[in-house]
N, CA, C and O atoms as a GROMACS GRO file, in nm:
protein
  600
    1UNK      N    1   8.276   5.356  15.410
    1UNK     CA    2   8.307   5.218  15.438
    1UNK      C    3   8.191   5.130  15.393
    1UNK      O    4   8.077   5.122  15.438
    2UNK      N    5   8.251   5.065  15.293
    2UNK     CA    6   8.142   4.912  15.282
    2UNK      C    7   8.149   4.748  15.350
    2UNK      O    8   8.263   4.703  15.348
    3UNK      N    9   8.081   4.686  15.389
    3UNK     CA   10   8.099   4.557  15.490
    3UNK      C   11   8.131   4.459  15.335
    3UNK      O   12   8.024   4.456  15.275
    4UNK      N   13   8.183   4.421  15.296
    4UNK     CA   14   8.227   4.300  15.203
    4UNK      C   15   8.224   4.130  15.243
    4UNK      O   16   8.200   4.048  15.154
    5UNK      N   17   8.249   4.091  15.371
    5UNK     CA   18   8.278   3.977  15.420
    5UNK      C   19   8.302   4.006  15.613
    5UNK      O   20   8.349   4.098  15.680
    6UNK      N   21   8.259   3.910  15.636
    6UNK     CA   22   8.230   3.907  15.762
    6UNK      C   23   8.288   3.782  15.811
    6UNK      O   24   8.268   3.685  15.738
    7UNK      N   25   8.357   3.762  15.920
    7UNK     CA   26   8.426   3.597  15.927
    7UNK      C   27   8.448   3.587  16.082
    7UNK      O   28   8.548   3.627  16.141
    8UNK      N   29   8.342   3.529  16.135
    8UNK     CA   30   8.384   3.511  16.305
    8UNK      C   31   8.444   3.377  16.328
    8UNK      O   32   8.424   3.279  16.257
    9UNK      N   33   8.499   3.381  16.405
    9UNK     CA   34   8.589   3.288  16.455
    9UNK      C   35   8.543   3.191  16.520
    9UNK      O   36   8.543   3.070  16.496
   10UNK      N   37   8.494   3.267  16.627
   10UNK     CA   38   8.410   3.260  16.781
   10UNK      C   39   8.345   3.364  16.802
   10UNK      O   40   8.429   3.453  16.817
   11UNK      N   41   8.247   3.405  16.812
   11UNK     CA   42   8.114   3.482  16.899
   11UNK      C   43   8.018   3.418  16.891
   11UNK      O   44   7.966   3.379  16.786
   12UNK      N   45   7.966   3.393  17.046
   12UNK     CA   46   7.873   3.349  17.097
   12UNK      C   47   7.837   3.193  17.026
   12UNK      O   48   7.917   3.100  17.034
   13UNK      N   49   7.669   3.179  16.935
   13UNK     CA   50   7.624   3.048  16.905
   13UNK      C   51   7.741   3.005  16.767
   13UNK      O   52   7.734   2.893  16.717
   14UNK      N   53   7.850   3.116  16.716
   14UNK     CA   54   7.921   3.128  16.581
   14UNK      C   55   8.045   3.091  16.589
   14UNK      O   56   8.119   3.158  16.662
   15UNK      N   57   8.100   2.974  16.514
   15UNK     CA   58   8.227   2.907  16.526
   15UNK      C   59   8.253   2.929  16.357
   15UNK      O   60   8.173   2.905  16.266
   16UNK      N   61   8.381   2.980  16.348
   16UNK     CA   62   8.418   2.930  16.202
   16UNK      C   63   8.308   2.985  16.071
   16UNK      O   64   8.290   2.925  15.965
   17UNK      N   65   8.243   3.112  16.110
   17UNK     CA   66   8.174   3.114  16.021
   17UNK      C   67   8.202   3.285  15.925
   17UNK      O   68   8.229   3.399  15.963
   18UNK      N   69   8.176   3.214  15.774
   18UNK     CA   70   8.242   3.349  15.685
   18UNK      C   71   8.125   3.393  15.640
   18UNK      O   72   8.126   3.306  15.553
   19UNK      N   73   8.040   3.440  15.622
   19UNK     CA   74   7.941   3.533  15.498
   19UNK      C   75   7.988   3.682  15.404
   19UNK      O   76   8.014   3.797  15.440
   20UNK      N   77   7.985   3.628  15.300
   20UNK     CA   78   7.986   3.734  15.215
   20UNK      C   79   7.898   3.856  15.193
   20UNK      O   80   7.776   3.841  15.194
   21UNK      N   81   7.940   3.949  15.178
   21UNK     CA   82   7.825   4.057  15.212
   21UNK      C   83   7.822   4.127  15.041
   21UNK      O   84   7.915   4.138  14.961
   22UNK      N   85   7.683   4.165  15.029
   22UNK     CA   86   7.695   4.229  14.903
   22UNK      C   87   7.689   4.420  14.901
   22UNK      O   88   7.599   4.503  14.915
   23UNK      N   89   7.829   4.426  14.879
   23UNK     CA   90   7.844   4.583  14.901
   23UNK      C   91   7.815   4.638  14.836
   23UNK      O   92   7.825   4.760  14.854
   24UNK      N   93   7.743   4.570  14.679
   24UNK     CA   94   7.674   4.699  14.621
   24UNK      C   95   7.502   4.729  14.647
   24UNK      O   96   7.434   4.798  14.571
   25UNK      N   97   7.462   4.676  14.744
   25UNK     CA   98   7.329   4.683  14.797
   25UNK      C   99   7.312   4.665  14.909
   25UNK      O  100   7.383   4.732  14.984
   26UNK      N  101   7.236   4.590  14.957
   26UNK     CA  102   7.164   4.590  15.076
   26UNK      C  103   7.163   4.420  15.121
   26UNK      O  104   7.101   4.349  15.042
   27UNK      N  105   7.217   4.360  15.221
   27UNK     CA  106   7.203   4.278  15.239
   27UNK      C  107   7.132   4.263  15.410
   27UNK      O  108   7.167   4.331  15.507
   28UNK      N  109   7.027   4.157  15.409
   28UNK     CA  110   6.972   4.128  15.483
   28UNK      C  111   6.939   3.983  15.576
   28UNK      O  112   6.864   3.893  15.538
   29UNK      N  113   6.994   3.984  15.666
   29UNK     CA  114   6.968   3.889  15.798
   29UNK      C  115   6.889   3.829  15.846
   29UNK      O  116   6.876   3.855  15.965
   30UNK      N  117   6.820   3.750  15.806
   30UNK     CA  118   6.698   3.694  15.887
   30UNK      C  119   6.669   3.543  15.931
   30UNK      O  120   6.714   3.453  15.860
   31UNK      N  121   6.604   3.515  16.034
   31UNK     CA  122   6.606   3.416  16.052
   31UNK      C  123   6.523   3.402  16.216
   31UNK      O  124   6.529   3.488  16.304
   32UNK      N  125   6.435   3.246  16.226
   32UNK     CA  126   6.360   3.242  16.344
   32UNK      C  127   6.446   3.309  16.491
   32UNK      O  128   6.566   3.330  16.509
   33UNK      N  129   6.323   3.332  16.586
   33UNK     CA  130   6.437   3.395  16.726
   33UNK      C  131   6.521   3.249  16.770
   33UNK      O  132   6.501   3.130  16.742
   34UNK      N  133   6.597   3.300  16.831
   34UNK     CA  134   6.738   3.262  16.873
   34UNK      C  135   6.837   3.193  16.797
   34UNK      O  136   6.924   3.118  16.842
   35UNK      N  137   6.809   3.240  16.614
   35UNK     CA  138   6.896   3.176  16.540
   35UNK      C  139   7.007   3.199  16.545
   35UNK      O  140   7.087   3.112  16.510
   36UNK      N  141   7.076   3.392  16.614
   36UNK     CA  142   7.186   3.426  16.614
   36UNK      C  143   7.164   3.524  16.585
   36UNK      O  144   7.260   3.583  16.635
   37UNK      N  145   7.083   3.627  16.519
   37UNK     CA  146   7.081   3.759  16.427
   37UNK      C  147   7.128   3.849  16.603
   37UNK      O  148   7.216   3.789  16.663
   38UNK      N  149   7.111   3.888  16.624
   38UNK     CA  150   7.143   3.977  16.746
   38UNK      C  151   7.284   3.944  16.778
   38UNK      O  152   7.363   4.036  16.797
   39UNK      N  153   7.322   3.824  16.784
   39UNK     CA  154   7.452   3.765  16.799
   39UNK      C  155   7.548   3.889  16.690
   39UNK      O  156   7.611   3.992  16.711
   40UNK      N  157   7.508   3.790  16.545
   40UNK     CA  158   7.577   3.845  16.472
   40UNK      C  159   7.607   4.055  16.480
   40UNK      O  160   7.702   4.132  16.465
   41UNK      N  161   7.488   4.061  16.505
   41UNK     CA  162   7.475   4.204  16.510
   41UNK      C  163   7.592   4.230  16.627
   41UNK      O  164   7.696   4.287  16.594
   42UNK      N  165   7.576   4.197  16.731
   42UNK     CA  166   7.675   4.240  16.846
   42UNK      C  167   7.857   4.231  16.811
   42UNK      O  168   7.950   4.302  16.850
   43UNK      N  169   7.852   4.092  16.706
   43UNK     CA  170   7.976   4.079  16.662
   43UNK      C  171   8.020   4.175  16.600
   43UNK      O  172   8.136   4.208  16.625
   44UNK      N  173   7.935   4.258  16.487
   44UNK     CA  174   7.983   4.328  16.418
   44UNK      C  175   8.018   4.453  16.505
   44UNK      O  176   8.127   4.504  16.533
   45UNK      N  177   7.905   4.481  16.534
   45UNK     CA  178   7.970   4.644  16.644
   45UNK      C  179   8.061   4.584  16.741
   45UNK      O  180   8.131   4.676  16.782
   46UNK      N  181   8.097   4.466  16.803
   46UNK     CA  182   8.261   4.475  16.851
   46UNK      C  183   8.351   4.497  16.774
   46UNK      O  184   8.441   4.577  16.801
   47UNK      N  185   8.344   4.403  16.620
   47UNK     CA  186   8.487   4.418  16.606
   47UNK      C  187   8.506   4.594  16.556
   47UNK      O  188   8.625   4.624  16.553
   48UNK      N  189   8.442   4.674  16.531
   48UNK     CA  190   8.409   4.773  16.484
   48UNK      C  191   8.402   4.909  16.639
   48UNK      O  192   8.425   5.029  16.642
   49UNK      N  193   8.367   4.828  16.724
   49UNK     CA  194   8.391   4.892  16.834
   49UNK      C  195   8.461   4.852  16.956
   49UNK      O  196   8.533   4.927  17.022
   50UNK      N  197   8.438   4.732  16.984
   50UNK     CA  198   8.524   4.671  17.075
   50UNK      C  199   8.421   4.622  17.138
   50UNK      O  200   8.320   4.685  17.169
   51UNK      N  201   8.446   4.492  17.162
   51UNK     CA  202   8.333   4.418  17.230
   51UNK      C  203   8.307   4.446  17.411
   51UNK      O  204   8.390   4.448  17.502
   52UNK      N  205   8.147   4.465  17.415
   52UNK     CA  206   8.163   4.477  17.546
   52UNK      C  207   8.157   4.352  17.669
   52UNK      O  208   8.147   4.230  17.656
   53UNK      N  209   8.168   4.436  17.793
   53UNK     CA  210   8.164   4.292  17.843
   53UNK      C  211   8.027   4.248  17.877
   53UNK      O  212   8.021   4.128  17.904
   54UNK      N  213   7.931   4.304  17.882
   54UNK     CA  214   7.808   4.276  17.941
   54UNK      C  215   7.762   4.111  17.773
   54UNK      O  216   7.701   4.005  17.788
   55UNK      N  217   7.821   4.165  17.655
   55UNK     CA  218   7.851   4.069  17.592
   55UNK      C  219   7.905   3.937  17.573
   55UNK      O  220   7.839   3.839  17.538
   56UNK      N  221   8.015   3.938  17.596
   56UNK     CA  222   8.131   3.864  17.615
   56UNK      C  223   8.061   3.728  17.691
   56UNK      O  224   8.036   3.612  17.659
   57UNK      N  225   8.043   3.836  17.844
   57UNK     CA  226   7.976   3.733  17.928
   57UNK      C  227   7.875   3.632  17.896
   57UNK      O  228   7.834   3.540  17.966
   58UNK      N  229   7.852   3.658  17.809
   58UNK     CA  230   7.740   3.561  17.693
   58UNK      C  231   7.800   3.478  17.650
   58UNK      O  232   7.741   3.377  17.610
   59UNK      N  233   7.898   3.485  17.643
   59UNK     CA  234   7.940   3.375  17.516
   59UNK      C  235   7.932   3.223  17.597
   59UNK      O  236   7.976   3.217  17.712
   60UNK      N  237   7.877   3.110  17.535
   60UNK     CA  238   7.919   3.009  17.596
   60UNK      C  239   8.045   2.915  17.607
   60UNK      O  240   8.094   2.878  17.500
   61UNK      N  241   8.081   2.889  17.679
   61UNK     CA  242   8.226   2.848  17.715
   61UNK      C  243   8.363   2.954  17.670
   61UNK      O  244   8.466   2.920  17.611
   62UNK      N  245   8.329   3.081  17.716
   62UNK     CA  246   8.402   3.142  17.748
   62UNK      C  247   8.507   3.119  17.822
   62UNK      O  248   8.487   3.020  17.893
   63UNK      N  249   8.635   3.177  17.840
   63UNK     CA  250   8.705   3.133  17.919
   63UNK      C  251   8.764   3.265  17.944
   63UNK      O  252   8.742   3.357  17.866
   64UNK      N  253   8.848   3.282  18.064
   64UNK     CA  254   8.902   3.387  18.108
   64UNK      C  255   9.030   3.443  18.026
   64UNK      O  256   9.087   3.532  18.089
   65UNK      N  257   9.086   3.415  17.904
   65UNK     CA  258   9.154   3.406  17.836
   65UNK      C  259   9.117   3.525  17.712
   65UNK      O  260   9.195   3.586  17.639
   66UNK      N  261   8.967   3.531  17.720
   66UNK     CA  262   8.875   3.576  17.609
   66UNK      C  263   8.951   3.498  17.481
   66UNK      O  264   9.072   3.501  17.459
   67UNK      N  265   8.850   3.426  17.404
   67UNK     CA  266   8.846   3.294  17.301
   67UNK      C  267   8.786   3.370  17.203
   67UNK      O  268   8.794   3.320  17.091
   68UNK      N  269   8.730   3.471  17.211
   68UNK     CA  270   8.627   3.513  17.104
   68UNK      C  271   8.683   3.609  17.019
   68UNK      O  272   8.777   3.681  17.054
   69UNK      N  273   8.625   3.615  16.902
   69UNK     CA  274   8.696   3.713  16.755
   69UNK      C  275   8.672   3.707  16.676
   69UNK      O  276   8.587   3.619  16.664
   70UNK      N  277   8.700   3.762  16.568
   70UNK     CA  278   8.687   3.755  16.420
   70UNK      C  279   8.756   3.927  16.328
   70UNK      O  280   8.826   4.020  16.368
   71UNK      N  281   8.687   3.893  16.192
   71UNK     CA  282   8.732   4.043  16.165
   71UNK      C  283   8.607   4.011  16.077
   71UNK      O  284   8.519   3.925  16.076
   72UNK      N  285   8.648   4.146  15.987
   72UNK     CA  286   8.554   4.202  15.907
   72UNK      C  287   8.594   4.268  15.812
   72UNK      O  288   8.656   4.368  15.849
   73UNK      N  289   8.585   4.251  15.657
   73UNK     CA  290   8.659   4.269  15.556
   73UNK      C  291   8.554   4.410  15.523
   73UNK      O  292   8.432   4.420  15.530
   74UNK      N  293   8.653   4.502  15.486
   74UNK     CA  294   8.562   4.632  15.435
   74UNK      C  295   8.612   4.689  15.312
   74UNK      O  296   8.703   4.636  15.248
   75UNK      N  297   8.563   4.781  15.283
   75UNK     CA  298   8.607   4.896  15.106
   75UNK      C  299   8.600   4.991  15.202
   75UNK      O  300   8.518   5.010  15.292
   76UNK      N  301   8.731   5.066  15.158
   76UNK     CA  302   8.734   5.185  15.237
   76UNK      C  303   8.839   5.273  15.124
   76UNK      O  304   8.957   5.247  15.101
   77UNK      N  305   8.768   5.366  15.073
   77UNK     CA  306   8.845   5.476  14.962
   77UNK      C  307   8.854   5.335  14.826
   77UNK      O  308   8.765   5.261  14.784
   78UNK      N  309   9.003   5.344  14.790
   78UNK     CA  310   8.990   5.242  14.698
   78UNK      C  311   9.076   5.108  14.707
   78UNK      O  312   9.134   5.036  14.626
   79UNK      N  313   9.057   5.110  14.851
   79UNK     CA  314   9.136   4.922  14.911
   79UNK      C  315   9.026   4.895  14.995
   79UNK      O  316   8.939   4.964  15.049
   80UNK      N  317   9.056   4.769  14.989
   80UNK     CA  318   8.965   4.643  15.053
   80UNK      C  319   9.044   4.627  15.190
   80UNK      O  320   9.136   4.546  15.182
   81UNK      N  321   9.027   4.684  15.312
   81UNK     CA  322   9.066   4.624  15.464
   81UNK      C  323   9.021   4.575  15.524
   81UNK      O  324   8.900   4.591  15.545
   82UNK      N  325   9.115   4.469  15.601
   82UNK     CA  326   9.057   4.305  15.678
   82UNK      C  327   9.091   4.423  15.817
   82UNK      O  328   9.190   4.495  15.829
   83UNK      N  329   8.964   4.410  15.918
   83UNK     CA  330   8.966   4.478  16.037
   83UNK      C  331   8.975   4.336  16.134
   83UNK      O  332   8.902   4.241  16.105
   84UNK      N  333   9.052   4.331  16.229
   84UNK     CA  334   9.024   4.212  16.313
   84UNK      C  335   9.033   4.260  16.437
   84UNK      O  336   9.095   4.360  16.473
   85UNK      N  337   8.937   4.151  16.533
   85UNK     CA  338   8.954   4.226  16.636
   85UNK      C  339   8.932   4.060  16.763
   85UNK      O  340   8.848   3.973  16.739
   86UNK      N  341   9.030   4.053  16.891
   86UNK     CA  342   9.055   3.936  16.955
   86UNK      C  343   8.985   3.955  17.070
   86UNK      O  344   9.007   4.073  17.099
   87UNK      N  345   8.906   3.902  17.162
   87UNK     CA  346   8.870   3.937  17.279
   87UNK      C  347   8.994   3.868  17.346
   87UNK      O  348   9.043   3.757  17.328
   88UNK      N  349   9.032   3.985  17.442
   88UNK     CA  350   9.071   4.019  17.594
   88UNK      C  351   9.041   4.059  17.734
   88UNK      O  352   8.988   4.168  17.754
   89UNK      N  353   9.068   3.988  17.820
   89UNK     CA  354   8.949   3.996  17.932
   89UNK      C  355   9.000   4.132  18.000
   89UNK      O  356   9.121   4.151  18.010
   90UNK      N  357   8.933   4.202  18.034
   90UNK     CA  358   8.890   4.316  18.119
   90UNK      C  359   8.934   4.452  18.009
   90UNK      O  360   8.945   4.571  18.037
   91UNK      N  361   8.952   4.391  17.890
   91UNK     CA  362   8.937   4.542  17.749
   91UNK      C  363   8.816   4.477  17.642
   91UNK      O  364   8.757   4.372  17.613
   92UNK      N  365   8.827   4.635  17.603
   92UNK     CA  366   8.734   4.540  17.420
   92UNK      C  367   8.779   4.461  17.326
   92UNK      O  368   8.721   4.428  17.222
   93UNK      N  369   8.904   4.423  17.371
   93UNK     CA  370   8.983   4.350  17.255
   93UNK      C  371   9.050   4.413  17.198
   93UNK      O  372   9.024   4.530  17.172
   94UNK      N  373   9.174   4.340  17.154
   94UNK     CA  374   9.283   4.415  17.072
   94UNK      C  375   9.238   4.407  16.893
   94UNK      O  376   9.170   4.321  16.838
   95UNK      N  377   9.305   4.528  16.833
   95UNK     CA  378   9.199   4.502  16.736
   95UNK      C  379   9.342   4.566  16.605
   95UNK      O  380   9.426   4.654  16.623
   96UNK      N  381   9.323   4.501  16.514
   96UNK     CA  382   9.480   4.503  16.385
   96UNK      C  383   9.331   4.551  16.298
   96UNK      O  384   9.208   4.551  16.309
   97UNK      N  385   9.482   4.605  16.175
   97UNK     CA  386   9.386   4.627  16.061
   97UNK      C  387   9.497   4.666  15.987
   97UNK      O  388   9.580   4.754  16.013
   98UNK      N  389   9.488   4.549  15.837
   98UNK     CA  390   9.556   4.542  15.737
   98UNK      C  391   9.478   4.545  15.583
   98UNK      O  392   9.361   4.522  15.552
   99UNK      N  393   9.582   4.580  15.513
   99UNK     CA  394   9.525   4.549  15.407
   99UNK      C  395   9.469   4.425  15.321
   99UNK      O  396   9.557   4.341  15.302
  100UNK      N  397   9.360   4.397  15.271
  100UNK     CA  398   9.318   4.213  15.247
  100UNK      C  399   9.418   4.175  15.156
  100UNK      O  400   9.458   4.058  15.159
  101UNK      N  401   9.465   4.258  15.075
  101UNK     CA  402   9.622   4.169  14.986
  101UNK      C  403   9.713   4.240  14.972
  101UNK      O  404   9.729   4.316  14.877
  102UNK      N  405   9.816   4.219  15.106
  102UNK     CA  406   9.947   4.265  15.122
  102UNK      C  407   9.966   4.290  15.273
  102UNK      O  408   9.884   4.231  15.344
  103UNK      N  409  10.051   4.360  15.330
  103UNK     CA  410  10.158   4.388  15.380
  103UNK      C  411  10.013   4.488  15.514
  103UNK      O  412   9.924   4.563  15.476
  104UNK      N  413  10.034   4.459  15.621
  104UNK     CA  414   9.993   4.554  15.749
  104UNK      C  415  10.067   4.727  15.716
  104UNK      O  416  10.176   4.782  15.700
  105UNK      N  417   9.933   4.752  15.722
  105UNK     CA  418   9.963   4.904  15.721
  105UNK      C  419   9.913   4.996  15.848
  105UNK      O  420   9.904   5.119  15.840
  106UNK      N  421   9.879   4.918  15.967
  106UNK     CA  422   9.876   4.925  16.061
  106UNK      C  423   9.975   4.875  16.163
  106UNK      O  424  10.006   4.763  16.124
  107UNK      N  425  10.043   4.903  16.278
  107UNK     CA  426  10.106   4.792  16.370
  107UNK      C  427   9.989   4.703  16.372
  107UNK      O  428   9.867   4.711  16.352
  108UNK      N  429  10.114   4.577  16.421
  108UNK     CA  430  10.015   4.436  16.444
  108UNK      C  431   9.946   4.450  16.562
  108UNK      O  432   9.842   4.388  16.578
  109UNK      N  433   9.994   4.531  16.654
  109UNK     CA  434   9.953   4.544  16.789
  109UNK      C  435   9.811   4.633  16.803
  109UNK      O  436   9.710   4.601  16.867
  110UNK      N  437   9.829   4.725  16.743
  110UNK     CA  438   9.679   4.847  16.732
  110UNK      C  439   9.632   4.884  16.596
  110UNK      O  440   9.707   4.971  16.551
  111UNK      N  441   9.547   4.856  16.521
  111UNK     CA  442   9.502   4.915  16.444
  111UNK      C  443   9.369   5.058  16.462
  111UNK      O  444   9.285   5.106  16.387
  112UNK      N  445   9.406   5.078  16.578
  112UNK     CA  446   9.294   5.206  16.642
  112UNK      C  447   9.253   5.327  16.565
  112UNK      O  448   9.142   5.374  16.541
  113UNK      N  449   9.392   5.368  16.530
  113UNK     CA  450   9.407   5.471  16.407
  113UNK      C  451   9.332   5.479  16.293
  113UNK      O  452   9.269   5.576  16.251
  114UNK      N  453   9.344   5.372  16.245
  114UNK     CA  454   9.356   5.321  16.096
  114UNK      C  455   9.129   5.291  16.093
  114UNK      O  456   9.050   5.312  16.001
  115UNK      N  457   9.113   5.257  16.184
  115UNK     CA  458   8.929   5.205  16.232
  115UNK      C  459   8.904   5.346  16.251
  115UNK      O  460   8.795   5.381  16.208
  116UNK      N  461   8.962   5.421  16.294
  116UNK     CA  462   8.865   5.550  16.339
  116UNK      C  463   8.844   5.607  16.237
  116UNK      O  464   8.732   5.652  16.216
  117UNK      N  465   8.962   5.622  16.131
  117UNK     CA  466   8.930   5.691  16.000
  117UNK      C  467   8.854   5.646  15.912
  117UNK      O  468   8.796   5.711  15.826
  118UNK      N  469   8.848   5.499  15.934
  118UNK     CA  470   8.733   5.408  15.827
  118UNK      C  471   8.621   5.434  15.908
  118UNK      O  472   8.554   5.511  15.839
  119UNK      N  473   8.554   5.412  16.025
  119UNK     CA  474   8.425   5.424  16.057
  119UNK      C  475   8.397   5.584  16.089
  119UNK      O  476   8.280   5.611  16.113
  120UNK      N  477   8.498   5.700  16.092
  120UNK     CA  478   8.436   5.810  16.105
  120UNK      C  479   8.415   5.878  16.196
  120UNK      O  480   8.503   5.903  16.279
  121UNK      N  481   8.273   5.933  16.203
  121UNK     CA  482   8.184   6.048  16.275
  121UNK      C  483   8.075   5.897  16.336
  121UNK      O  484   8.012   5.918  16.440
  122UNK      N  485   8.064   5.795  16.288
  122UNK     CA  486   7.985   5.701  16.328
  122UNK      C  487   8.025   5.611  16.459
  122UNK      O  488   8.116   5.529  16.470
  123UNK      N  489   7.945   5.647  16.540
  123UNK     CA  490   7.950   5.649  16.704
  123UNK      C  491   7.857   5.514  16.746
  123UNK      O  492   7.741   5.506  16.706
  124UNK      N  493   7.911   5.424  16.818
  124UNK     CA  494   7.849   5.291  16.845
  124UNK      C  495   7.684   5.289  16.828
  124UNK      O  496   7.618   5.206  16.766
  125UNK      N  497   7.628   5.428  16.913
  125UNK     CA  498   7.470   5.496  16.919
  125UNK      C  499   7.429   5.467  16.765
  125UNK      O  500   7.345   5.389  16.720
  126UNK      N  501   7.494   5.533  16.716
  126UNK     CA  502   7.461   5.586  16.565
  126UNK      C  503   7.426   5.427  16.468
  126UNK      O  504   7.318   5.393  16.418
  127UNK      N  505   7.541   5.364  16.466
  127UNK     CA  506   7.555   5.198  16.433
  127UNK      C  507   7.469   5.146  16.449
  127UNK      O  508   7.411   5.088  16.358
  128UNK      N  509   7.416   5.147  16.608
  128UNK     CA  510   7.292   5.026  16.654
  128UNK      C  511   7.165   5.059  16.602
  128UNK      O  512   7.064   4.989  16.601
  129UNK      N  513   7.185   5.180  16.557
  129UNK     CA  514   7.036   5.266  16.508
  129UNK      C  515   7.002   5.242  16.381
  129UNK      O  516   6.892   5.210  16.336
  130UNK      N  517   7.137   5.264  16.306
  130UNK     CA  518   7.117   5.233  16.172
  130UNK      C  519   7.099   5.078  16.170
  130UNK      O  520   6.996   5.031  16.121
  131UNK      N  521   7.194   4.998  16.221
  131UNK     CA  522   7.200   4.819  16.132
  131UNK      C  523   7.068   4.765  16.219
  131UNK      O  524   7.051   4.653  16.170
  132UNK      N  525   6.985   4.780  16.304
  132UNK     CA  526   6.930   4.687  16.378
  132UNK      C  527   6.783   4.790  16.305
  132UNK      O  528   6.741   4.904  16.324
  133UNK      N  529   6.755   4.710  16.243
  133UNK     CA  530   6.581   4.776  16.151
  133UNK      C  531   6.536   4.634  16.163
  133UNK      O  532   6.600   4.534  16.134
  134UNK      N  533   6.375   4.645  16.226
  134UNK     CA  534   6.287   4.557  16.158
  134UNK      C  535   6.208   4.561  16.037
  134UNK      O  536   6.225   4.625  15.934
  135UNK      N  537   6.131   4.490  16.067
  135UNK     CA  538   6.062   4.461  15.924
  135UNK      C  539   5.989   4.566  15.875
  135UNK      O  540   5.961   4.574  15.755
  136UNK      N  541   5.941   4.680  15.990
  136UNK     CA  542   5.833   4.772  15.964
  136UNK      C  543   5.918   4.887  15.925
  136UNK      O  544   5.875   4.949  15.828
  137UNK      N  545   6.021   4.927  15.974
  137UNK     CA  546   6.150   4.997  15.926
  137UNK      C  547   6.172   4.992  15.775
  137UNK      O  548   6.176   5.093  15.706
  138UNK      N  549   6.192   4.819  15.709
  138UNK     CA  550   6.216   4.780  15.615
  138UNK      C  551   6.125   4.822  15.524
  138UNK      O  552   6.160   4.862  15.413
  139UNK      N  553   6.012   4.817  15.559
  139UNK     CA  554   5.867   4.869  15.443
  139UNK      C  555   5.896   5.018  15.433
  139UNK      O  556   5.918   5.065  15.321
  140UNK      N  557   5.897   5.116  15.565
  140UNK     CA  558   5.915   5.239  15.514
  140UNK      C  559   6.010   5.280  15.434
  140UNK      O  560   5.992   5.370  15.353
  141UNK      N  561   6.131   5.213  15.449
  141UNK     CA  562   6.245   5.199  15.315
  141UNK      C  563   6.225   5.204  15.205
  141UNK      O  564   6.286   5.276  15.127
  142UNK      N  565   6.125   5.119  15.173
  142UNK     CA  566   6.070   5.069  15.013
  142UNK      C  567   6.052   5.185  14.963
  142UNK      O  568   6.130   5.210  14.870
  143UNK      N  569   5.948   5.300  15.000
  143UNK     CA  570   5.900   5.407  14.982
  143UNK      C  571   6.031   5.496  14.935
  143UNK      O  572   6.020   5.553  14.826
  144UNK      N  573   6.112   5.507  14.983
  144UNK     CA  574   6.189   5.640  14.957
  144UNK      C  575   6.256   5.573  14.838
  144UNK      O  576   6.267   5.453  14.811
  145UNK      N  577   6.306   5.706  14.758
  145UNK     CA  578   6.400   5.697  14.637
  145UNK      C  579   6.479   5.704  14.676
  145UNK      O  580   6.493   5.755  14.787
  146UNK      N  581   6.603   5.641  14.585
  146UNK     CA  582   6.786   5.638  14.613
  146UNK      C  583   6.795   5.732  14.657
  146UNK      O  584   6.824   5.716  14.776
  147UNK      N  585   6.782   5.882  14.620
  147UNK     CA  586   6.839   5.962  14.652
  147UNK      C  587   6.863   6.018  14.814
  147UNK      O  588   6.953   6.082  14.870
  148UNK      N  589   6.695   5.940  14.870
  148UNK     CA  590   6.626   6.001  14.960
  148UNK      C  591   6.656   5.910  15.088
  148UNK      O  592   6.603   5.933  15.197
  149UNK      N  593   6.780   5.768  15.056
  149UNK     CA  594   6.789   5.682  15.150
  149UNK      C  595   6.929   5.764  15.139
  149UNK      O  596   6.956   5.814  15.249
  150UNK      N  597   7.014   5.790  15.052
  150UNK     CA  598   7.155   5.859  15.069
  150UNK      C  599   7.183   5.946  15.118
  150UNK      O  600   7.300   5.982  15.118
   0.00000   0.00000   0.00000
């Protein structure tokens, strides 16, 4: 699975916002504290895992309705899938997953199936370990060859 586009709706300080991701490399996040980077980070492992609530409860002007969502456009084999996922109060959110041009190849109701086979053996643990690197992380990176980051 590659991240292609990212588009929250609502999470947390994020209204209406799309970023393009570059899936043939490495794209990187940065910005002063409390710009959102942790935000964004949490968005992604919901829609990808299901948002929790110790999260949620963050959001400002939340409502008991859960308001919050987005999806997340991925490459997975050789199609491009839009993963979306809605907050609902007292679950992780209901979460679809279609193809980005055409026809749901998931029910509209669960795309559960269809996410487990795109994200794998990769376990929420595993996720937070890999996407959340600082800067000193980032330098030891430099060092290794392609082969040796694959």
């Amino acid at each position: 699975m590659k991240l292609e586009q990212i588009h929250v709706e609502r999470y947390g300080v994020w209204n209406n916002l799309n970023l393009p991701v570059d899936s043939d490399g490495m794209s990187v996040f940065y910005g002063p504290n409390e710009a959102g980077k942790t935000t964004l980070m949490r968005f992604i492992r919901g829609v990808l895992y299901g948002f929790r609530r110790s999260d949620t409860d963050r959001i400002p002007g939340r409502v008991e309705s859960g308001n919050w969502g987005g999806s997340l456009q991925v490459a997975y084999g050789t199609e491009s899938w839009v993963i979306r996922r809605t907050g609902k109060t007292e679950t992780r959110g209901l979460v679809t997953a279609r193809l980005a041009e055409g026809e749901c190849a998931e029910s509209a109701n669960d795309g559960t199936a269809l996410l487990g086979d795109i994200i794998g053996d990769v376990n929420e643990t595993v996720f937070e370990s890999i996407f959340a690197i600082g800067l000193y992380e980032l330098q030891e990176l430099a060092t290794l060859e392609s082969r040796e980051v694959a």
